[in-house]
PDB file of N, CA, C and O in Angstrom:
ATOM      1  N   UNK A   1       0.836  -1.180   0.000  1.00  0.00           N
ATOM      2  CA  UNK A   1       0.000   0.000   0.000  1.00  0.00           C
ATOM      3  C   UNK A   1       0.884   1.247   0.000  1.00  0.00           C
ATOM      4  O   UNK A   1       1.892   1.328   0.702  1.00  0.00           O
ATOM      5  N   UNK A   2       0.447   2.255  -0.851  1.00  0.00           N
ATOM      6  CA  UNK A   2       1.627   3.502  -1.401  1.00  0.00           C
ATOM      7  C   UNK A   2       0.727   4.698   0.159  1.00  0.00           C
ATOM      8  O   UNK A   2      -0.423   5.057   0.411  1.00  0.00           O
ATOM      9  N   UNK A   3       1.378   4.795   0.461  1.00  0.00           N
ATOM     10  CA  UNK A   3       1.405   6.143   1.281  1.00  0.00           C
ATOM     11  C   UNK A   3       1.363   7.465   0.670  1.00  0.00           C
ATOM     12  O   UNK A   3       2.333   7.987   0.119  1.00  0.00           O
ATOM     13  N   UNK A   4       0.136   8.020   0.792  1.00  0.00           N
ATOM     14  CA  UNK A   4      -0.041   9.173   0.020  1.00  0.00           C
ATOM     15  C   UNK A   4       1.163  10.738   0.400  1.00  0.00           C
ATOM     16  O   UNK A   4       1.313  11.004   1.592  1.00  0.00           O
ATOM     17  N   UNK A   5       1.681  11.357  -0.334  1.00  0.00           N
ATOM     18  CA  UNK A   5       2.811  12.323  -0.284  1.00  0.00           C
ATOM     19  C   UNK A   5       2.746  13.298   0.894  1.00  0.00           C
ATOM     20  O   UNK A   5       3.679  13.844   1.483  1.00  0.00           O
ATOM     21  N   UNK A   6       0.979  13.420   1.169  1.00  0.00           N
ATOM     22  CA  UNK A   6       0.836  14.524   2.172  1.00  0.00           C
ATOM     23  C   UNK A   6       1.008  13.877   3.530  1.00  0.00           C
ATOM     24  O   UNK A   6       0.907  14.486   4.594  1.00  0.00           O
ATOM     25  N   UNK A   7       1.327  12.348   3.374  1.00  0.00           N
ATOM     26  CA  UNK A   7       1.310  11.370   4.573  1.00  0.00           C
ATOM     27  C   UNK A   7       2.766  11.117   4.918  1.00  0.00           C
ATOM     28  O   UNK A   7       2.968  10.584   6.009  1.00  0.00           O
ATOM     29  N   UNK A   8       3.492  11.325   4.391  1.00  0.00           N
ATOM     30  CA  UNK A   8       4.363  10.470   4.136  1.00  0.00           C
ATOM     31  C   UNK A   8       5.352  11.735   4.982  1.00  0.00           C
ATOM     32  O   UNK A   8       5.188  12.938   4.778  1.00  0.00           O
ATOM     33  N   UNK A   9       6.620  11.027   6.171  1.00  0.00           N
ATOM     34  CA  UNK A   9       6.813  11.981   7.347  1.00  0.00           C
ATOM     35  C   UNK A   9       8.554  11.560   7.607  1.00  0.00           C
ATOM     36  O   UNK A   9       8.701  10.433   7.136  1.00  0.00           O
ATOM     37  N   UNK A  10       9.376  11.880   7.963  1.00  0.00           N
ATOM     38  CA  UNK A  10      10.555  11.625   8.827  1.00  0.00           C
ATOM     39  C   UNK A  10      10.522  11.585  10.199  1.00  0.00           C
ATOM     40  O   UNK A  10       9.658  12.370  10.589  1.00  0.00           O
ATOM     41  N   UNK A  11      11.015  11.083  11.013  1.00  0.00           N
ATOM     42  CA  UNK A  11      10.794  11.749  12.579  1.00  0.00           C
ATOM     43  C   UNK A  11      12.296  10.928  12.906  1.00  0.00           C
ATOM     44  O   UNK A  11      12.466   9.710  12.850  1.00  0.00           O
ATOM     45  N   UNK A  12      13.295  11.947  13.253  1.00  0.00           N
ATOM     46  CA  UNK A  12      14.376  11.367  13.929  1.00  0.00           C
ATOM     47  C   UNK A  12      14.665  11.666  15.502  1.00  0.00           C
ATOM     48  O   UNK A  12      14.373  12.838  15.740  1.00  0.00           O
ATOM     49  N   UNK A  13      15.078  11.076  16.490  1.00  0.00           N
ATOM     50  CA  UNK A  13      14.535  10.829  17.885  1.00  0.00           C
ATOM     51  C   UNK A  13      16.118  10.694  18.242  1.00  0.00           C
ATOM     52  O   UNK A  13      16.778   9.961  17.506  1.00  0.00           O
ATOM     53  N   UNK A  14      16.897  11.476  19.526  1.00  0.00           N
ATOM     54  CA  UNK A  14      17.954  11.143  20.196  1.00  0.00           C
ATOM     55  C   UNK A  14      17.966  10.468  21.543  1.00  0.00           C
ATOM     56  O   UNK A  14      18.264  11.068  22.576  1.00  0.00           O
ATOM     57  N   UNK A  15      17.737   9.601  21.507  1.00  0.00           N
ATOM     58  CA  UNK A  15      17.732   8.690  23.158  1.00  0.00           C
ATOM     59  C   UNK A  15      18.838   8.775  24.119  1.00  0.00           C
ATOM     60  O   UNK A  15      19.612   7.824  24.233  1.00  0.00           O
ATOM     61  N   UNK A  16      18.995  10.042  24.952  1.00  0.00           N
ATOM     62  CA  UNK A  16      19.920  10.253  26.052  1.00  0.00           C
ATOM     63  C   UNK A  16      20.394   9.128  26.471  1.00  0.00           C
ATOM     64  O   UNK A  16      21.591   8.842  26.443  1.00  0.00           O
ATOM     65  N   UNK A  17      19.247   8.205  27.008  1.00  0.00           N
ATOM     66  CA  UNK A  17      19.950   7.573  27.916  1.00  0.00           C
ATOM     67  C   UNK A  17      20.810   6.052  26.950  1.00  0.00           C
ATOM     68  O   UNK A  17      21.807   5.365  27.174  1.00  0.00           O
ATOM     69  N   UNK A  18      19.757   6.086  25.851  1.00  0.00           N
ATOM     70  CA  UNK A  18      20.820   5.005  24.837  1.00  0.00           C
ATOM     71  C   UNK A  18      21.812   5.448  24.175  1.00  0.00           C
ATOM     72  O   UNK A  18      22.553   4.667  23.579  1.00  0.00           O
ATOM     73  N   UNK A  19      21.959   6.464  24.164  1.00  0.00           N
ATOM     74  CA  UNK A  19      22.782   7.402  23.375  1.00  0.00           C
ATOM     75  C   UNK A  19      23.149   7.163  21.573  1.00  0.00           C
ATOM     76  O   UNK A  19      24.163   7.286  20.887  1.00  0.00           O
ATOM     77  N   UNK A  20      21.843   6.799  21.332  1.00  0.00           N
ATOM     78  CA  UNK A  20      21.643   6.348  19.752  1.00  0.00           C
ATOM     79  C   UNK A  20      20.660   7.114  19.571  1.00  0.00           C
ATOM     80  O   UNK A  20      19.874   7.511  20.431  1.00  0.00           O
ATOM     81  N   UNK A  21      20.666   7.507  17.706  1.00  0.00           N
ATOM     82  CA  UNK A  21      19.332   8.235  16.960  1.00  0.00           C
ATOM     83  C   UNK A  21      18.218   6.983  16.502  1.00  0.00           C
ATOM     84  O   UNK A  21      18.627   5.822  16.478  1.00  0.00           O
ATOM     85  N   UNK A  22      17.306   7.187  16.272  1.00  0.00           N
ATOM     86  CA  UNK A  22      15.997   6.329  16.110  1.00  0.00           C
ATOM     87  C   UNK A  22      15.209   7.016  15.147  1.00  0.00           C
ATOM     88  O   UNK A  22      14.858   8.188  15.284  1.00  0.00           O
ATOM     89  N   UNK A  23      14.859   6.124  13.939  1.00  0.00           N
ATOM     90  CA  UNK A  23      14.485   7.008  12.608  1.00  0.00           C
ATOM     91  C   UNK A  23      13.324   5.997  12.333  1.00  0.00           C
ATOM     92  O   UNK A  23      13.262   4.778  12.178  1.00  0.00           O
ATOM     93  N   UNK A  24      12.261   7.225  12.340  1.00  0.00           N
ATOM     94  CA  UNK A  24      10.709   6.482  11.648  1.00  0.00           C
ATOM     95  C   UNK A  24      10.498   6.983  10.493  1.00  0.00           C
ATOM     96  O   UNK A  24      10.065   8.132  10.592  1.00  0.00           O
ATOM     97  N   UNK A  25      10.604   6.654   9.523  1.00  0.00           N
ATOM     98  CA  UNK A  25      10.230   7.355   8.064  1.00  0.00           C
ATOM     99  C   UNK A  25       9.340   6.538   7.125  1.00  0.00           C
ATOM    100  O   UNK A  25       9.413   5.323   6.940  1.00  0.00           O
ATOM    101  N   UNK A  26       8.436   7.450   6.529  1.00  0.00           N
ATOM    102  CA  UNK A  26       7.620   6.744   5.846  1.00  0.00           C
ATOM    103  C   UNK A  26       7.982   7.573   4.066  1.00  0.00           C
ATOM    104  O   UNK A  26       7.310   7.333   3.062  1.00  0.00           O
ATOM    105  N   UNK A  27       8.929   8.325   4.110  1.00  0.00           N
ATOM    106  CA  UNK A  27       9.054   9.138   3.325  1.00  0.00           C
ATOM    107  C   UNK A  27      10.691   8.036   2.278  1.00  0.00           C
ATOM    108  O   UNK A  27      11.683   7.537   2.809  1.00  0.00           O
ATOM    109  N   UNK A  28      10.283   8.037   0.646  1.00  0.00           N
ATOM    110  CA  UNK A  28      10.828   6.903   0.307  1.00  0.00           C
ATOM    111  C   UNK A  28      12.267   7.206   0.236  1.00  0.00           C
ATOM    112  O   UNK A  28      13.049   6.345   0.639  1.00  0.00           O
ATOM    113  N   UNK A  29      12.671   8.211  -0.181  1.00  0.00           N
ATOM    114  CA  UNK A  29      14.014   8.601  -0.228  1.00  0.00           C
ATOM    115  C   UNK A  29      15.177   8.820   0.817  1.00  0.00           C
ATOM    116  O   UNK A  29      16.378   8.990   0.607  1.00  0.00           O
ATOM    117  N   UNK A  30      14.247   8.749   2.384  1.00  0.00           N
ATOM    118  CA  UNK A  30      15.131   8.308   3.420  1.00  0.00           C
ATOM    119  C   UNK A  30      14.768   7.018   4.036  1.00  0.00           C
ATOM    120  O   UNK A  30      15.096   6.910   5.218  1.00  0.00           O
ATOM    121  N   UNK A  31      14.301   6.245   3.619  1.00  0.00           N
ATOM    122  CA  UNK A  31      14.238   4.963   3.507  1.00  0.00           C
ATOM    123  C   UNK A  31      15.528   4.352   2.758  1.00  0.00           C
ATOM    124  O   UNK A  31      16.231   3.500   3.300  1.00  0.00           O
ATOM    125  N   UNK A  32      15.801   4.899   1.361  1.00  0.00           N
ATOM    126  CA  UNK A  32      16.646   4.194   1.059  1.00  0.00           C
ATOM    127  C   UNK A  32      18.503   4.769   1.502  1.00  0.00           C
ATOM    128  O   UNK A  32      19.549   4.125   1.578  1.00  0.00           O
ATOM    129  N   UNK A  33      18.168   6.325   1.721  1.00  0.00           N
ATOM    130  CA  UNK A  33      19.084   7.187   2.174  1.00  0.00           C
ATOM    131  C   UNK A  33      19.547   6.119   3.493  1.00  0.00           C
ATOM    132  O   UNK A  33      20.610   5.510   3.371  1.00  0.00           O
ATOM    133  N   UNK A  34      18.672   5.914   4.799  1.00  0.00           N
ATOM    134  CA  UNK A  34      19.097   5.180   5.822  1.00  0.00           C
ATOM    135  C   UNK A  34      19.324   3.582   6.044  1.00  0.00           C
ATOM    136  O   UNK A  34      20.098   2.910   6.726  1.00  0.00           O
ATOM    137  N   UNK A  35      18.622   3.399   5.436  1.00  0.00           N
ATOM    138  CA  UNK A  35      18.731   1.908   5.441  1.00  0.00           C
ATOM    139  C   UNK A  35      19.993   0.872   5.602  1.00  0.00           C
ATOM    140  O   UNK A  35      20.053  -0.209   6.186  1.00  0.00           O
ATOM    141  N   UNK A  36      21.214   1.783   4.687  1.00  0.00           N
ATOM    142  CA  UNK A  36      22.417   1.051   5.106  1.00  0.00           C
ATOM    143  C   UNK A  36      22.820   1.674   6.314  1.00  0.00           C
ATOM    144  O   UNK A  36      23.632   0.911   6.839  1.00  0.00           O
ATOM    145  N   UNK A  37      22.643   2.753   7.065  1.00  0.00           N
ATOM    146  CA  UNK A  37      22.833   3.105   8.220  1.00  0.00           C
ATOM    147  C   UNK A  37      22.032   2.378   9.448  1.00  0.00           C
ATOM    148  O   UNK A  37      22.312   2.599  10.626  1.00  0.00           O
ATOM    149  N   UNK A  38      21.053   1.527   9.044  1.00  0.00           N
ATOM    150  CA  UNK A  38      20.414   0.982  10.339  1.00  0.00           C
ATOM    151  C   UNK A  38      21.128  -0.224  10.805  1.00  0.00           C
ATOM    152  O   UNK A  38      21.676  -1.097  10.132  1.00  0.00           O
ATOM    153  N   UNK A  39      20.988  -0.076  12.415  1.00  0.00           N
ATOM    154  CA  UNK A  39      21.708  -1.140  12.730  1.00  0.00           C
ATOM    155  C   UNK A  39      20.568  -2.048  13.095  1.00  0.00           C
ATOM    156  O   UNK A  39      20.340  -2.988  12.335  1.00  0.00           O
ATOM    157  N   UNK A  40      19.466  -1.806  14.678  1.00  0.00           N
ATOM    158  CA  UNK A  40      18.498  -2.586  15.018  1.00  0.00           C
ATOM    159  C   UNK A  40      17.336  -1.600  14.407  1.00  0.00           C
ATOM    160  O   UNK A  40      16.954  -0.474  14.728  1.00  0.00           O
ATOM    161  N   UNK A  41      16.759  -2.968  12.897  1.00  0.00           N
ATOM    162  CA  UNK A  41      15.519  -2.354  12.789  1.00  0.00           C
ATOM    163  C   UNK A  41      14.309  -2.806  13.765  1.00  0.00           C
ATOM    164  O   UNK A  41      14.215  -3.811  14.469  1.00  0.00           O
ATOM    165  N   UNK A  42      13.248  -1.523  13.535  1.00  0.00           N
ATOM    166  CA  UNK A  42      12.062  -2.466  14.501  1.00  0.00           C
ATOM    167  C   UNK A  42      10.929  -3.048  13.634  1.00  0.00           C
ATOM    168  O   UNK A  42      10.083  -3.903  13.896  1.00  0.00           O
ATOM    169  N   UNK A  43      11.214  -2.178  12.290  1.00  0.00           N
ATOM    170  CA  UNK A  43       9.970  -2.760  11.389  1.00  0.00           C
ATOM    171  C   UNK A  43      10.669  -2.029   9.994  1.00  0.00           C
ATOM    172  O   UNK A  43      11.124  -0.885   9.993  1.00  0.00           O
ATOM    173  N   UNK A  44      10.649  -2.969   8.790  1.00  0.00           N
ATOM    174  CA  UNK A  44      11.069  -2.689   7.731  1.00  0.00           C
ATOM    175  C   UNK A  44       9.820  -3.109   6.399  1.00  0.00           C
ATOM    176  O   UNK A  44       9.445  -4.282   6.401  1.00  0.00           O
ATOM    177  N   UNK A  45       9.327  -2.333   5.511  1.00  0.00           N
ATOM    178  CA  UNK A  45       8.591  -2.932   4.750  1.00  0.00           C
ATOM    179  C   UNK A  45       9.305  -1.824   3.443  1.00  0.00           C
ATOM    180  O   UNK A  45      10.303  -1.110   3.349  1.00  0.00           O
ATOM    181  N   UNK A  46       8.259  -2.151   2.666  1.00  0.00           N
ATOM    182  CA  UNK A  46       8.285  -0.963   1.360  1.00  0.00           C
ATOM    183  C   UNK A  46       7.991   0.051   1.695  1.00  0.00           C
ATOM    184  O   UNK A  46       8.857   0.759   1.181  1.00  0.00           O
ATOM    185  N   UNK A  47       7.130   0.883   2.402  1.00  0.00           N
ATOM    186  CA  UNK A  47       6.838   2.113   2.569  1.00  0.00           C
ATOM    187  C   UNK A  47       7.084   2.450   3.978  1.00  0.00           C
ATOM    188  O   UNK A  47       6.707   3.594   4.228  1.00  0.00           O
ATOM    189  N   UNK A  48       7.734   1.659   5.255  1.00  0.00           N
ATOM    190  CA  UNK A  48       8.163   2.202   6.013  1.00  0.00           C
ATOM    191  C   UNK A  48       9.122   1.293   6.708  1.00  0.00           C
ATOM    192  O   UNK A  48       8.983   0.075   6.825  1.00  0.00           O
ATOM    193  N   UNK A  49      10.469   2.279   7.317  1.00  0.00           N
ATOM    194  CA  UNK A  49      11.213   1.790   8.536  1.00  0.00           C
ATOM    195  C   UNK A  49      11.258   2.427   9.602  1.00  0.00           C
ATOM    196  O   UNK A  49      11.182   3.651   9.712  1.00  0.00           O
ATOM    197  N   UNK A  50      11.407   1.502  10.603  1.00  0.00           N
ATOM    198  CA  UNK A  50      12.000   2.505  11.836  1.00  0.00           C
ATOM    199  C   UNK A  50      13.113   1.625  12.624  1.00  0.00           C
ATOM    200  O   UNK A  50      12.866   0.427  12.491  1.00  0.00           O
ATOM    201  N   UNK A  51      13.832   1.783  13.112  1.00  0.00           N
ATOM    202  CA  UNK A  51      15.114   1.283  13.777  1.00  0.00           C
ATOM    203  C   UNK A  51      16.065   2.658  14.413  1.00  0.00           C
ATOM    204  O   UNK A  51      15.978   3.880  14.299  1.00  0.00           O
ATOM    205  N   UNK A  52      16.874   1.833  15.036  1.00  0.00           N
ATOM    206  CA  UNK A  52      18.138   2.669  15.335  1.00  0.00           C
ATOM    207  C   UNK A  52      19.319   2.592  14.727  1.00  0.00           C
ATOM    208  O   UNK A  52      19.808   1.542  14.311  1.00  0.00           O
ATOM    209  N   UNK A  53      19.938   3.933  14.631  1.00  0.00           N
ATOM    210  CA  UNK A  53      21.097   3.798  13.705  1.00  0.00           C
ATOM    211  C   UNK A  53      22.333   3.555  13.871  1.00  0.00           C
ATOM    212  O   UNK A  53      22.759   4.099  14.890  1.00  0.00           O
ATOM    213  N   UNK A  54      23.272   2.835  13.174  1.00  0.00           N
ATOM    214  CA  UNK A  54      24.475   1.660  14.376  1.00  0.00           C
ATOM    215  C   UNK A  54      25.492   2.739  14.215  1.00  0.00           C
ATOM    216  O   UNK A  54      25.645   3.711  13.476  1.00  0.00           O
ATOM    217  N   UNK A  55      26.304   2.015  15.487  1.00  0.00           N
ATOM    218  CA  UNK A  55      27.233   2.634  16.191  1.00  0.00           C
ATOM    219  C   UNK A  55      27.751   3.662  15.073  1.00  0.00           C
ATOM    220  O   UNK A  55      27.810   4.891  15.118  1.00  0.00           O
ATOM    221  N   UNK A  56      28.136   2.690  13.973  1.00  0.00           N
ATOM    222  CA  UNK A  56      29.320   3.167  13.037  1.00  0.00           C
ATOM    223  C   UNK A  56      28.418   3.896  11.862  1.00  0.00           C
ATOM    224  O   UNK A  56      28.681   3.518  10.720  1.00  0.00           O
ATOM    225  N   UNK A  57      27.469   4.815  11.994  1.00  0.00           N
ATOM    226  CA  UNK A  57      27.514   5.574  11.334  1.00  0.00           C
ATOM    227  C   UNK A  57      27.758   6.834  10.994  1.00  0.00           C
ATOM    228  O   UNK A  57      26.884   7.560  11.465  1.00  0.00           O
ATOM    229  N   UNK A  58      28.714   7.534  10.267  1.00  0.00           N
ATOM    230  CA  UNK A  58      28.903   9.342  10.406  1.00  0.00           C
ATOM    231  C   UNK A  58      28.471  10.121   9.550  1.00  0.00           C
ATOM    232  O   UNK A  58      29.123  11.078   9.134  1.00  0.00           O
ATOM    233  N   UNK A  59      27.505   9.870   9.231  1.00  0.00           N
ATOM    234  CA  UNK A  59      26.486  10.629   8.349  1.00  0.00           C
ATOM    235  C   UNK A  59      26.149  11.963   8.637  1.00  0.00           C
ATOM    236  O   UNK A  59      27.094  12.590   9.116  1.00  0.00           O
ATOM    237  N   UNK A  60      24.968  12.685   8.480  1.00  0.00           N
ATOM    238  CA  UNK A  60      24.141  13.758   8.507  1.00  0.00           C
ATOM    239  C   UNK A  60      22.925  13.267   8.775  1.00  0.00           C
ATOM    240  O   UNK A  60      22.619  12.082   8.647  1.00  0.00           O
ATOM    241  N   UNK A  61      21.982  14.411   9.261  1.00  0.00           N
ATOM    242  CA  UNK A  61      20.588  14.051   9.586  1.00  0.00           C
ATOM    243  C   UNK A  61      19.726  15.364   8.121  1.00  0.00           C
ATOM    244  O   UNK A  61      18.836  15.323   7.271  1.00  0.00           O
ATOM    245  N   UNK A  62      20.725  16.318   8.645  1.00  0.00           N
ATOM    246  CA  UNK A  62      20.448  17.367   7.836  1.00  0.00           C
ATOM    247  C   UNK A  62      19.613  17.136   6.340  1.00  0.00           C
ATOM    248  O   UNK A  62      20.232  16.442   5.532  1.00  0.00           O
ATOM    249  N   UNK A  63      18.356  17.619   5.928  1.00  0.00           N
ATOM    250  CA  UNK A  63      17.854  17.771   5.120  1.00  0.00           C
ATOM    251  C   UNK A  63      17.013  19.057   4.871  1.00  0.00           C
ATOM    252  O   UNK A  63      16.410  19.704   5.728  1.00  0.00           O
ATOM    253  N   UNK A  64      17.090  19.321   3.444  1.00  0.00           N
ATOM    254  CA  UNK A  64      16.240  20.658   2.980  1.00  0.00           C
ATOM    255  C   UNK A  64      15.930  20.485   1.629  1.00  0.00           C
ATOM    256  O   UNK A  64      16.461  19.753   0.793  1.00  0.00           O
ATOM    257  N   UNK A  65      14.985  21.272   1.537  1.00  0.00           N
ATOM    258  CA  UNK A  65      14.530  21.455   0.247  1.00  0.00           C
ATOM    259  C   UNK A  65      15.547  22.051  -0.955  1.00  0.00           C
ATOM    260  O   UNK A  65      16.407  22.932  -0.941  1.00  0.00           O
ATOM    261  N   UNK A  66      15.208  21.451  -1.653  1.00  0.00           N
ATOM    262  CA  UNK A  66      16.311  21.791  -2.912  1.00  0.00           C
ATOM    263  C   UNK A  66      15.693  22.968  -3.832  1.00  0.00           C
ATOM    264  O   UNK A  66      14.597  23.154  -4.362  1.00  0.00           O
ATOM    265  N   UNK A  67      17.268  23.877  -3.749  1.00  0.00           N
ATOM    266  CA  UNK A  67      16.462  25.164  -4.201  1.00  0.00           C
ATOM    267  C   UNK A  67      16.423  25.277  -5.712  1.00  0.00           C
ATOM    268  O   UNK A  67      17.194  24.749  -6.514  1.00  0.00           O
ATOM    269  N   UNK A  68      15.567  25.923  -5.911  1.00  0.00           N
ATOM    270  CA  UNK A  68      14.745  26.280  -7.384  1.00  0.00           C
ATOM    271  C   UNK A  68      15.485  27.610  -7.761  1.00  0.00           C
ATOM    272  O   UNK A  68      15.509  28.635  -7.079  1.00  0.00           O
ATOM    273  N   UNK A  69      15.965  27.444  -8.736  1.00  0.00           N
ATOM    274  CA  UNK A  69      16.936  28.404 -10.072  1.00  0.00           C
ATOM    275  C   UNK A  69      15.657  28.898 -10.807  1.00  0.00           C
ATOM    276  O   UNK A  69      14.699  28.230 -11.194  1.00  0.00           O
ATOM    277  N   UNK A  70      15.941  30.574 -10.926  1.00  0.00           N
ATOM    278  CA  UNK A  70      15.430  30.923 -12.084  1.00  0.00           C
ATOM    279  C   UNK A  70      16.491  30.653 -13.124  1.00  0.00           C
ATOM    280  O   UNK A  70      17.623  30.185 -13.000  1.00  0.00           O
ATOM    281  N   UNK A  71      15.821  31.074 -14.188  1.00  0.00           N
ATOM    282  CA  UNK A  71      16.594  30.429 -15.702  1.00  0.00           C
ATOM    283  C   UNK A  71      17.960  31.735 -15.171  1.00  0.00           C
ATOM    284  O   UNK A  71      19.144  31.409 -15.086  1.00  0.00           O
ATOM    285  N   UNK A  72      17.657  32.592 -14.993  1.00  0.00           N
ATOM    286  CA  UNK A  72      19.285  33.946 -15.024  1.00  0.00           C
ATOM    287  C   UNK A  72      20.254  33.526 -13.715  1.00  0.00           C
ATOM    288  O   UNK A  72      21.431  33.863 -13.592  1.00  0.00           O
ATOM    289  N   UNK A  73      19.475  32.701 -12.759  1.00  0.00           N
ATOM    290  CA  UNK A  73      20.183  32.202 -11.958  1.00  0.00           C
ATOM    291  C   UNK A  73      21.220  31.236 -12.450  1.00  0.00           C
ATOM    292  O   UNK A  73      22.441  31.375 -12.375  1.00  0.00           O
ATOM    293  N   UNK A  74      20.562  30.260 -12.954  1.00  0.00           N
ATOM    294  CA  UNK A  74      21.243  28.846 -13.867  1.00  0.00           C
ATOM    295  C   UNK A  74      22.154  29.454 -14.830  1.00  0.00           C
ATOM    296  O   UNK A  74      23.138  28.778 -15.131  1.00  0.00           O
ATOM    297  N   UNK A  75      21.999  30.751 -15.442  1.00  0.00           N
ATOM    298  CA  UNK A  75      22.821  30.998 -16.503  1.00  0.00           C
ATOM    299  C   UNK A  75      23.827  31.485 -15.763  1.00  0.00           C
ATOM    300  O   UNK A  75      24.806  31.211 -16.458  1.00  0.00           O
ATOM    301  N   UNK A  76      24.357  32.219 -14.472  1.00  0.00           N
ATOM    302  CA  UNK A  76      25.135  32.527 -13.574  1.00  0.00           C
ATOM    303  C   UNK A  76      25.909  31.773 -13.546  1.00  0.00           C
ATOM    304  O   UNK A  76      26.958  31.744 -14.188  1.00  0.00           O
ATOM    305  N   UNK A  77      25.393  30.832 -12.574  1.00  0.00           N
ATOM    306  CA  UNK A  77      25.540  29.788 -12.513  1.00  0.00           C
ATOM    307  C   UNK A  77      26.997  28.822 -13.655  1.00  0.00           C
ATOM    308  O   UNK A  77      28.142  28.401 -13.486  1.00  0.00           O
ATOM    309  N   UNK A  78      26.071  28.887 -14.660  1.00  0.00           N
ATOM    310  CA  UNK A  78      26.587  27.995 -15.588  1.00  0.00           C
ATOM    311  C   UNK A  78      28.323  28.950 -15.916  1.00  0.00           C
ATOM    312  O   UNK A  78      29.483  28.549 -15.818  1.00  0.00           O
ATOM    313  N   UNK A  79      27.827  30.103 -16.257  1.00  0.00           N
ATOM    314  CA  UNK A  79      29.215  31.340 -16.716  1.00  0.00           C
ATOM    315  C   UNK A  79      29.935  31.615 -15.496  1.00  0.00           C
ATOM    316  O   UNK A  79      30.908  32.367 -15.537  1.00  0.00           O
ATOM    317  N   UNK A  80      29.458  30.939 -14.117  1.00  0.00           N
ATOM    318  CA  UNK A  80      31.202  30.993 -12.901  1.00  0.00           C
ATOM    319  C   UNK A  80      31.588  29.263 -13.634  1.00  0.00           C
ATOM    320  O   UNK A  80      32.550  29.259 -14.402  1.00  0.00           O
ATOM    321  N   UNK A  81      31.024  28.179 -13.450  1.00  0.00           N
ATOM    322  CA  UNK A  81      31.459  27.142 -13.710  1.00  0.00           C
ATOM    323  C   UNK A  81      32.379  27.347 -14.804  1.00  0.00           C
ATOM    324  O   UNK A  81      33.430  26.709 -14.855  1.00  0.00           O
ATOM    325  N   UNK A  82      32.022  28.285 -15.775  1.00  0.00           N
ATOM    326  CA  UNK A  82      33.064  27.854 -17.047  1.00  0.00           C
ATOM    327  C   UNK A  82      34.333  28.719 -16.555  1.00  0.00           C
ATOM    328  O   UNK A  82      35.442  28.339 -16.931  1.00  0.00           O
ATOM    329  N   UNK A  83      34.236  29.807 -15.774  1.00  0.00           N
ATOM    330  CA  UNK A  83      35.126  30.739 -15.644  1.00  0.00           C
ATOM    331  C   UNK A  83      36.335  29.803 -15.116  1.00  0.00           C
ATOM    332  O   UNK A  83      37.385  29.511 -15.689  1.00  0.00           O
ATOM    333  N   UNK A  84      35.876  29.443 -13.902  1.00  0.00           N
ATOM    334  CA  UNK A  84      36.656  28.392 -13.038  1.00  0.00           C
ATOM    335  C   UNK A  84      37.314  27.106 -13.450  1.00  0.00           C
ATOM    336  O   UNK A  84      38.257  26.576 -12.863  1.00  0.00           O
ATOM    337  N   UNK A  85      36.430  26.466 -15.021  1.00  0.00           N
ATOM    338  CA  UNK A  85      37.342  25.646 -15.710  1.00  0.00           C
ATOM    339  C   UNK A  85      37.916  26.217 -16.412  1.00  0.00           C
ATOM    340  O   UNK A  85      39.054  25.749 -16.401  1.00  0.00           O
ATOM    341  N   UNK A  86      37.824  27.260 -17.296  1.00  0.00           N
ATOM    342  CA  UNK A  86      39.269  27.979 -17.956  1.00  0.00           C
ATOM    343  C   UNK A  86      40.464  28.458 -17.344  1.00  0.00           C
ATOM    344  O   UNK A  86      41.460  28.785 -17.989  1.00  0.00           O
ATOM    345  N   UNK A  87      40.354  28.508 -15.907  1.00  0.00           N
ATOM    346  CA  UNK A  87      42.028  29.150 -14.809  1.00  0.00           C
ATOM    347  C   UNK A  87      42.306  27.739 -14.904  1.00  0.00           C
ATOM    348  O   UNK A  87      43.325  27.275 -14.392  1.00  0.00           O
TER     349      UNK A  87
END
């Protein structure tokens, strides 16, 4: 069953006293983002995990929205990139 987009959530949790993060996501792209980071899952399917994340991971939690270029932005953009491959 697909989890509709307006449903679909992250929730990451720091347990003081376990001193591990704990990730419920129903959202698909940190599903697959975490997944090699989980150590004890508690429930894994297609549209959701939650577990804790093992010792050995040094990742980020950090996420944001990816920003939107106007077209004069992108063309900026594009004319430092070339500047910087011609030096």
């Amino acid at each position: 069953m697909k989890i509709p987009r307006s449903e679909q959530e992250t929730i990451v949790i720091y347990d003081v006293e376990v001193g591990k993060w704990h990730i419920d996501t129903t959202y698909p792209p940190h599903i697959r983002k975490y997944l090699p980071a989980m150590g004890k899952i508690d429930e894994k399917t297609q549209d959701r995990l939650a577990g804790w994340i093992s010792d050995e991971f040094s990742g980020s939690f950090m996420t944001r929205r990816r920003k939107t270029l106007t077209d004069e932005q992108r063309q900026r953009v594009r004319e430092q990139l070339r500047k910087r491959q011609e030096q």
